[in-house]
C-alpha positions as CSV (number, residue, x, y, z in Angstrom):
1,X,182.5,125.2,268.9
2,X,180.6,125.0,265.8
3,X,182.0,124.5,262.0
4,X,181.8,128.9,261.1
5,X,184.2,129.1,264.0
6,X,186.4,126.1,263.8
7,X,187.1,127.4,260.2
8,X,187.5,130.7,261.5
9,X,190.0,129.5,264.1
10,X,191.7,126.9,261.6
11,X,192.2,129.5,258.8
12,X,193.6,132.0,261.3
13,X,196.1,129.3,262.2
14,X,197.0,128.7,259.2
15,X,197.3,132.0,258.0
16,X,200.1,132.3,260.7
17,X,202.2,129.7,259.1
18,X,202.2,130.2,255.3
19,X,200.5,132.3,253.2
20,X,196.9,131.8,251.6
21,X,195.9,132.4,248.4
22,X,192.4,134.4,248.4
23,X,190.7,133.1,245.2
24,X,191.7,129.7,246.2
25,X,190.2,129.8,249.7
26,X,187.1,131.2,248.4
27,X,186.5,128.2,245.9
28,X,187.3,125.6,249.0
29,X,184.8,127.0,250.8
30,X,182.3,127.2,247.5
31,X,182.9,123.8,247.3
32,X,182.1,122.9,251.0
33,X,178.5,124.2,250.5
34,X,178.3,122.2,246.7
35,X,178.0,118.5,248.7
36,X,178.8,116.3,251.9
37,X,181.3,114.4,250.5
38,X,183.6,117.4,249.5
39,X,182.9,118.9,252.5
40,X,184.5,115.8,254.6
41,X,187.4,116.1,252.3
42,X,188.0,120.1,252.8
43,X,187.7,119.9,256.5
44,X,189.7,117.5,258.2
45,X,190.7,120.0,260.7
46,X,187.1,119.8,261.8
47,X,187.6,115.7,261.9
48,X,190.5,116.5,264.7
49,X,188.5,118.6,266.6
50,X,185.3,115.9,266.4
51,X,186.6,112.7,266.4
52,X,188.1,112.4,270.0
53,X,184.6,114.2,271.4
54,X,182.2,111.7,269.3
55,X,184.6,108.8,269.6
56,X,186.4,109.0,273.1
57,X,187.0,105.0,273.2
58,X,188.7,104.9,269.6
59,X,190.5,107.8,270.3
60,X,192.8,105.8,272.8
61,X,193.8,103.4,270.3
62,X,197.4,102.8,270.2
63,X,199.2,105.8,268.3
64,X,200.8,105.1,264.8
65,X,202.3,107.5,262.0
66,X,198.8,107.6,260.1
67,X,197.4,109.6,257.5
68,X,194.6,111.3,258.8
69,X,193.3,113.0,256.1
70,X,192.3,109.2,254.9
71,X,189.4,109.4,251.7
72,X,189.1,107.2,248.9
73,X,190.2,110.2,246.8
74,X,193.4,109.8,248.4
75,X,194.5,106.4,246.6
76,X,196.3,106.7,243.1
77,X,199.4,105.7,241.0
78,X,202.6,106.9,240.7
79,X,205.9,105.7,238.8
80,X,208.7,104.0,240.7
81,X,212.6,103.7,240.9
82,X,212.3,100.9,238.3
83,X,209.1,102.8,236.0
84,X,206.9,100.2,237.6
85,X,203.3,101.7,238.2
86,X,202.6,101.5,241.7
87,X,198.8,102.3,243.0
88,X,198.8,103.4,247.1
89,X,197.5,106.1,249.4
90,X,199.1,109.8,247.4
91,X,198.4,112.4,250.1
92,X,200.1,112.8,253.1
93,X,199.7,116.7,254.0
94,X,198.0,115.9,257.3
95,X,200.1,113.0,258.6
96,X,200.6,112.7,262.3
97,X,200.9,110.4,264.9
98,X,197.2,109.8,265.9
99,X,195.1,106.8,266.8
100,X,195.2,104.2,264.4
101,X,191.4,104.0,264.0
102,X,190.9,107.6,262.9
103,X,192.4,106.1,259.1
104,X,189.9,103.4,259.2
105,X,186.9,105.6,260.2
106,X,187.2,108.2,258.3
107,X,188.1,105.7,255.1
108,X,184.8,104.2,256.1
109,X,182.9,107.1,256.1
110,X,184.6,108.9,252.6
111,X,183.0,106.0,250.8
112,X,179.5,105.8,252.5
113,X,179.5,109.5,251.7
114,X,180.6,109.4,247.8
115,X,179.1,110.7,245.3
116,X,177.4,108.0,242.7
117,X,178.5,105.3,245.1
118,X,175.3,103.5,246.8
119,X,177.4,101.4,249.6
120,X,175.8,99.3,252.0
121,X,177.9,100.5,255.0
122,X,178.1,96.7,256.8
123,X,180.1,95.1,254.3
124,X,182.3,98.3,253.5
125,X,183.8,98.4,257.0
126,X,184.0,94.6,257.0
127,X,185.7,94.6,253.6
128,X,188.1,97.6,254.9
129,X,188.3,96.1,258.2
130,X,189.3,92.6,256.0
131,X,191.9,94.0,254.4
132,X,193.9,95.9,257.0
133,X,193.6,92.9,259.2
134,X,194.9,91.1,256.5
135,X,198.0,93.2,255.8
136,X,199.3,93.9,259.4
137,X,199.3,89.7,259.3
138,X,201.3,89.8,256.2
139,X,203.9,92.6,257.3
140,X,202.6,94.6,254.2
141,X,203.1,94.5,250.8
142,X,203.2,97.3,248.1
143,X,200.6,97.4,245.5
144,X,202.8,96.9,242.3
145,X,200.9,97.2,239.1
146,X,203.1,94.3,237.5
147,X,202.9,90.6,237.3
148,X,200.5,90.7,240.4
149,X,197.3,93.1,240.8
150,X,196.3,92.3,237.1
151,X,192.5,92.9,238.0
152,X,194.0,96.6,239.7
153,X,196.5,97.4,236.7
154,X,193.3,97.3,233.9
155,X,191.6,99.7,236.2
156,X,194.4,101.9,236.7
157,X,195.4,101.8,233.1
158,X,191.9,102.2,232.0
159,X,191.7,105.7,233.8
160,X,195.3,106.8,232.7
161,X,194.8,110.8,232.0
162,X,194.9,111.4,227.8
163,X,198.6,112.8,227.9
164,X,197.4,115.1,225.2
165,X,194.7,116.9,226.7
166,X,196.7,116.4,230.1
167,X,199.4,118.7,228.9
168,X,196.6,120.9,227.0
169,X,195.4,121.3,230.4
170,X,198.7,122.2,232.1
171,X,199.8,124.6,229.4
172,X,196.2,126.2,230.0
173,X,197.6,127.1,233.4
174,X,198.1,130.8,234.3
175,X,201.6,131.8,234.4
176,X,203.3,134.1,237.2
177,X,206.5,135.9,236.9
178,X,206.3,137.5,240.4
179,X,205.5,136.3,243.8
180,X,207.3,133.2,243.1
181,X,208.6,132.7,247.2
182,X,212.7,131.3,246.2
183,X,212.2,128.4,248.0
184,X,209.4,127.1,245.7
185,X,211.7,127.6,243.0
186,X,214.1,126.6,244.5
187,X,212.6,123.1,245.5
188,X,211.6,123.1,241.4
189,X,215.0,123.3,240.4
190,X,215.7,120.4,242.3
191,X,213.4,118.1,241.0
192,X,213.9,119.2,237.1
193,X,216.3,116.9,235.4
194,X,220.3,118.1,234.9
195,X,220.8,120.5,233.0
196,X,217.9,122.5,234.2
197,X,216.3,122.8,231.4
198,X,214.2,126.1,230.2
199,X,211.3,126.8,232.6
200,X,208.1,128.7,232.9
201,X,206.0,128.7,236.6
202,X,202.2,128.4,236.9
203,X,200.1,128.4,239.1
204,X,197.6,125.7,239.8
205,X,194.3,124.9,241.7
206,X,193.5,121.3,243.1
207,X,193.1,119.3,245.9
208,X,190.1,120.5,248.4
209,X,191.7,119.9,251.6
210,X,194.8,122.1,250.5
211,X,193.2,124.3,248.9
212,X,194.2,127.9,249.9
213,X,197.6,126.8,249.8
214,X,200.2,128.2,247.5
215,X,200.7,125.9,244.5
216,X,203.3,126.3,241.6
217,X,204.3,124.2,238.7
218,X,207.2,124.6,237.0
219,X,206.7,123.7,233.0
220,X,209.2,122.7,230.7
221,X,209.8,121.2,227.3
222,X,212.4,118.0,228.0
223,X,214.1,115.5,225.8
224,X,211.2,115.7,222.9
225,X,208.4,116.1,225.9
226,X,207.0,118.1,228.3
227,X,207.2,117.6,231.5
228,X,206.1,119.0,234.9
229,X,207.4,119.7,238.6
230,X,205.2,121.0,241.1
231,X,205.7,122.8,244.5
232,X,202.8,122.9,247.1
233,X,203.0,124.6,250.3
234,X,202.9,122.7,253.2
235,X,201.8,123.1,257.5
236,X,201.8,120.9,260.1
237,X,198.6,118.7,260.5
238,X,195.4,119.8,262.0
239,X,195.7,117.4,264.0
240,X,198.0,119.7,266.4
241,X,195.8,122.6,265.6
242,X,193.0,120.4,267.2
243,X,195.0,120.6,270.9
244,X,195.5,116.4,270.0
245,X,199.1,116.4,270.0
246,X,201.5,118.4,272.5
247,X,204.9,117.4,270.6
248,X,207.0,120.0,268.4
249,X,204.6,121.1,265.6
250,X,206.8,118.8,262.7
251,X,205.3,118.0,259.0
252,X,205.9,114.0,259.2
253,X,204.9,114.1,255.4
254,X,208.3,112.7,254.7
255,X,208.4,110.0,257.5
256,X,205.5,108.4,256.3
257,X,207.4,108.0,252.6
258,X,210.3,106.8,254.6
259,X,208.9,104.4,257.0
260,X,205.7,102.9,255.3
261,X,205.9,99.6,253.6
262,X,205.7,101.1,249.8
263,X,207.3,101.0,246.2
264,X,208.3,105.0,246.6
265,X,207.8,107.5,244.1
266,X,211.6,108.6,243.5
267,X,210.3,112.4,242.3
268,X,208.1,113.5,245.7
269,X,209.9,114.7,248.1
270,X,209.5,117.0,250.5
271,X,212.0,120.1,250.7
272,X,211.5,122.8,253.4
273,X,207.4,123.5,253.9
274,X,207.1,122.4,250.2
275,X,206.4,119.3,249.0
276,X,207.3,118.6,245.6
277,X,206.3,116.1,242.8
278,X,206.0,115.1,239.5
279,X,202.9,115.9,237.4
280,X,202.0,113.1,234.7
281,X,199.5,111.6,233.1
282,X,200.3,108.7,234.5
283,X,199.5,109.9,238.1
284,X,196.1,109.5,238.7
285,X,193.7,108.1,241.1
286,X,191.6,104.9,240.7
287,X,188.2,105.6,241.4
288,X,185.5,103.0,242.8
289,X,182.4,104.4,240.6
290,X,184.9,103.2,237.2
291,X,184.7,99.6,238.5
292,X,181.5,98.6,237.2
293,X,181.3,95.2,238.7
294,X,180.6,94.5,242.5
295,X,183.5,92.3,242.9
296,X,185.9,94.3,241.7
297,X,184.3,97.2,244.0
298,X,185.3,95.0,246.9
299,X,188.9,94.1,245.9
300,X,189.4,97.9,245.8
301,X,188.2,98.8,249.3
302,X,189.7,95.7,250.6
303,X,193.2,96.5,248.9
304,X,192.3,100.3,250.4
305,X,192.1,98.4,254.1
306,X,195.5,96.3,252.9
307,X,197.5,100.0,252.0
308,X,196.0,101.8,255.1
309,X,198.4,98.4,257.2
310,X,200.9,99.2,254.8
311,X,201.2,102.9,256.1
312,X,200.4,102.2,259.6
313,X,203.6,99.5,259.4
314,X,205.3,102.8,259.4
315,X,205.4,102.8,263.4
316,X,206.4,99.3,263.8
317,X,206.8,99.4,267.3
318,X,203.2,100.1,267.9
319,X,201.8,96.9,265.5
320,X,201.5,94.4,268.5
321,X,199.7,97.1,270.4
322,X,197.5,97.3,267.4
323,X,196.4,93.8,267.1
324,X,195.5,93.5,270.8
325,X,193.2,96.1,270.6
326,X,191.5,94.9,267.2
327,X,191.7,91.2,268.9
328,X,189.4,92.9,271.7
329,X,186.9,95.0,269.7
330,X,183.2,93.8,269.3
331,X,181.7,92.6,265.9
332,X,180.3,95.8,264.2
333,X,183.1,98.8,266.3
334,X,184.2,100.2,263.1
335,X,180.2,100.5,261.5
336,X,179.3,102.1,264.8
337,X,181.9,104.8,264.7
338,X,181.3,105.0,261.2
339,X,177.6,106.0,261.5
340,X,178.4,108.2,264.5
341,X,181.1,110.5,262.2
342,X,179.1,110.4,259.6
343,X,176.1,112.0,261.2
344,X,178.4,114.2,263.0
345,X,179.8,115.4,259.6
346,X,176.1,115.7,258.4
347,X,175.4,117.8,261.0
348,X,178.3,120.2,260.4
349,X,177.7,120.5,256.6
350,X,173.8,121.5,257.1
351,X,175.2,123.9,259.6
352,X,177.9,125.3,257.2
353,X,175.0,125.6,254.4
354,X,173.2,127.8,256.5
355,X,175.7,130.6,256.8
356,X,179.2,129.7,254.7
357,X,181.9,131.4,255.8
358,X,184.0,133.6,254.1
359,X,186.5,135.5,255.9
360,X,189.9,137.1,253.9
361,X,193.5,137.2,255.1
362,X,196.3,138.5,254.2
363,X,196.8,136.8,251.7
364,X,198.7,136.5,247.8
């Protein structure tokens, strides 16, 4: 099967389970042609399909709750219980119970593939490799942006969204008044402080693996502020789609928040086939090109290899498993597989150049 029809099949699927925004899809697969690296994050459906075919060894790996959709786009902050900033993986639309070795592959490959990133690819997967070693040996430990992680709190801080021209921006946003489904507002209403205050409903484009999927954000004016609540439509992973998995076809979105080792963000939750969150300035991610200084460049994708343990801790019953099969592998297993998804991914997006594919659905 080749990457017109795997989208073609996927889109189908998920046409069946929620409905698709036209405009939206048509952007996602825009943005597919525009470069290699947002083409890996748009088609992870693809990934689930490949990755047992081109890796058949790592794809027997003992089984964990992992992301799946891992990128280093897929790391940012977020506000806690206490109002602590916490930095951590911030996406968990395609979680599943899958090989543990499809996070650290494809984490390895998102960075090698980067935009204005130049990456030696041996001491990336070591440095990854270092770190999630490193924090299944530790039992995990959040990333809190406090007393400890001073070196990670300057970055974040440094990159905080302008919270005026972040609200400019959401204000921007095109409001609807109709084809609001009730259970998005619904879910809205439930994250907004008490009294609901005053409300208007937008809708909003982001993301690229999501993309295509109904997104509204509920805008109101709060306690001299603004603030923001947003509901995103939600299907099981692509990972079932792919034939990988022959369980009940679950969205384990919120198991991961529940199980993982993490400092939780107390306003995403996920409600129905919506998962909902807060919208801030303050959530944002941390990316490697800001760094500036080598060192600092590693600490990030080690700490990346520490987070990816502290989600994969999530299935503690599988961690033993885990480290006798990493005590086993050969010097060099993660570049190798690296290289071989990369080139496979390579492969797919000079293939999708040649003929994009654009196919409407029913859709809103």
């Amino acid at each position: 099967m080749n990457i017109q029809k795997a989208t073609t099949q996927y889109e189908a699927w998920l046409a069946e389970r929620t409905t698709l925004v036209q405009a939206d899809l048509d952007f996602k697969h825009e943005q597919m042609s525009a470069g290699v690296f947002p083409f890996l994050r748009s088609t992870f459906y693809r990934w689930a399909q490949l990755f047992p075919e081109v890796c058949p060894e790592l794809s027997k790996t003992p089984s964990v709750l992992a992301v799946g959709d891992l990128h280093i786009e897929n790391f940012g902050t977020w506000r806690d219980a206490e109002g602590r900033l916490i930095w951590g993986v911030n996406d968990f639309d395609e979680a599943h119970e899958m090989p543990y070795a499809i996070d650290l592959v494809r984490l390895a490959v998102s960075v090698c593939l980067a935009e204005n990133l130049r990456c030696d690819p041996k001491p990336v997967c070591e440095t990854l490799l270092e770190g999630y070693k490193a924090g299944l040996e530790a039992g995990g430990k959040p990333f809190v942006l406090a007393e400890e992680n001073v070196w990670l709190r300057e970055t974040a801080v440094r990159n905080l969204s302008n919270p005026v021209q972040f609200w400019k921006k959401m204000a921007a946003l095109p409001r609807v008044e109709e084809g609001i489904p009730a259970s998005a507002r619904e879910g809205i209403e439930h994250l907004l402080p008490r009294p609901n205050p005053v409300y208007s409903v937008a809708r909003r484009r982001a993301g690229l693996g999501s993309l295509g999927h109904m997104r509204f954000v509920g805008l109101a004016d709060f306690a001299g502020g603004q603030i923001a609540r947003e509901a995103k439509a939600l299907v099981p992973s692509a990972w079932l789609w792919a034939g990988n998995h022959t369980g009940p076809q679950e969205i384990l979105y919120q198991a991961v928040l529940s199980h993982a080792i993490r400092c939780r963000d107390p306003l995403v939750e996920l409600r129905g086939q919506w998962i909902l969150r807060r919208l801030a300035p303050d959530c944002i991610r941390v990316p490697l090109e800001s760094l500036g200084e080598e060192k600092d460049e590693r600490r990030l994708l080690r700490a990346m290899g520490w987070e990816t343990a502290n989600i994969h801790l999530g299935s503690p019953g599988a961690i033993k498993a885990v480290k006798r099969d990493l005590e086993k592998r050969r010097a060099g297993w993660l570049r190798t597989a690296m290289q071989t998804m990369m080139e496979a991914t390579q492969n797919d997006w000079s293939e999708w150049k040649k003929s994009p594919h654009l196919v409407a659905y029913t859709t809103s």
